[in-house]
C-alpha positions in Angstrom: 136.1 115.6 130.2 137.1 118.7 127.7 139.7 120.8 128.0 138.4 124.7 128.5 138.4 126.6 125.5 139.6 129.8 125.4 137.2 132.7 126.0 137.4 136.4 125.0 134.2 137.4 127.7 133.1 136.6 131.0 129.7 136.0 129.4 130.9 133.4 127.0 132.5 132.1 129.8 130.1 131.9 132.1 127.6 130.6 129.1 130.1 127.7 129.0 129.9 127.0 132.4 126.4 126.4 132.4 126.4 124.7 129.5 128.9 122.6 131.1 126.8 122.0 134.2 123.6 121.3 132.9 125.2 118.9 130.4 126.2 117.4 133.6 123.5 116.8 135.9 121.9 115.8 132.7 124.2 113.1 132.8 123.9 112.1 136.9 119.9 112.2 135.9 120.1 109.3 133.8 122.9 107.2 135.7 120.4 108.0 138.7 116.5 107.0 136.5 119.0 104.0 135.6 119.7 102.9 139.5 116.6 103.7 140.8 115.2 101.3 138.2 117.6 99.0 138.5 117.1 98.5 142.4 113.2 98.6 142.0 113.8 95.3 140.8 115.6 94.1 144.0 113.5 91.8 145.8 112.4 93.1 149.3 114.8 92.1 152.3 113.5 88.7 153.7 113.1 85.6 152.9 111.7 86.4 150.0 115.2 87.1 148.4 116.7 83.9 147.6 114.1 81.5 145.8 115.2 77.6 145.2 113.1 75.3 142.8 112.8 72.3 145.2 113.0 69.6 142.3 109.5 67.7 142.7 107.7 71.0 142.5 106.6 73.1 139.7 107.2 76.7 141.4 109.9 78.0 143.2 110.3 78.5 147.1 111.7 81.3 149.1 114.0 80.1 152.2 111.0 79.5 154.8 109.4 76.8 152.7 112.6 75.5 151.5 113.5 75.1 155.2 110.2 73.7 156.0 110.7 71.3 153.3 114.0 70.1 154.7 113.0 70.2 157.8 110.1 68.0 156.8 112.1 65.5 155.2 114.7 65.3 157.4 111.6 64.3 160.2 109.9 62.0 157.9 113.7 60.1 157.8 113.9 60.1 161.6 110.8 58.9 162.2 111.0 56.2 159.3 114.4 55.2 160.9 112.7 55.0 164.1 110.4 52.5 163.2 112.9 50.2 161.6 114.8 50.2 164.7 111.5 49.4 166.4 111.4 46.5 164.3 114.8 45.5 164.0 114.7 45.3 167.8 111.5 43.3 167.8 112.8 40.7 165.2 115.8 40.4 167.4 113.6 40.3 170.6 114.8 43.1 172.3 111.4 44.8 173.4 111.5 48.4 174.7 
């Protein structure tokens, strides 16, 4: 910020007032253009926000299909485990 100069009218005063406000809200109308660009970038709230790269795949996946994915898997491994039990218990002749 400058330090006032020294004025021999009110009208150079006042001119330098102006001056000193338009230089302003010059200012807070490019830090503002600057935000509002910044945050039309920002990704919409949802799930949409965070994207992973689930590594067998090419593209990246926002949180429901990551979850679906995990979830997924984590079935596929019950249900694989499952079966070996199934067997494990038929091998060892304990039929249920």
């Amino acid at each position: 910020m400058s330090d006032t100069p020294k004025f021999e009218t009110l009208e150079e005063y006042t001119n330098w007032g102006f001056e000193q406000l338009s230089q302003g809200l010059v200012t807070m109308t490019n830090r503002v253009t600057a935000l509002e660009q910044a945050v039309s970038k920002f990704p919409p709230p949802g799930a949409d926000m965070i994207k992973y790269k689930i590594p067998e795949r090419e593209e990246y996946s926002n949180l429901v299909e990551l979850f679906d994915n995990l979830y997924d898997r984590l079935r596929n491994l019950e249900d694989e485990r499952d079966r070996l039990k199934s067997r494990l218990n038929k091998i060892e002749g304990i039929d249920h």
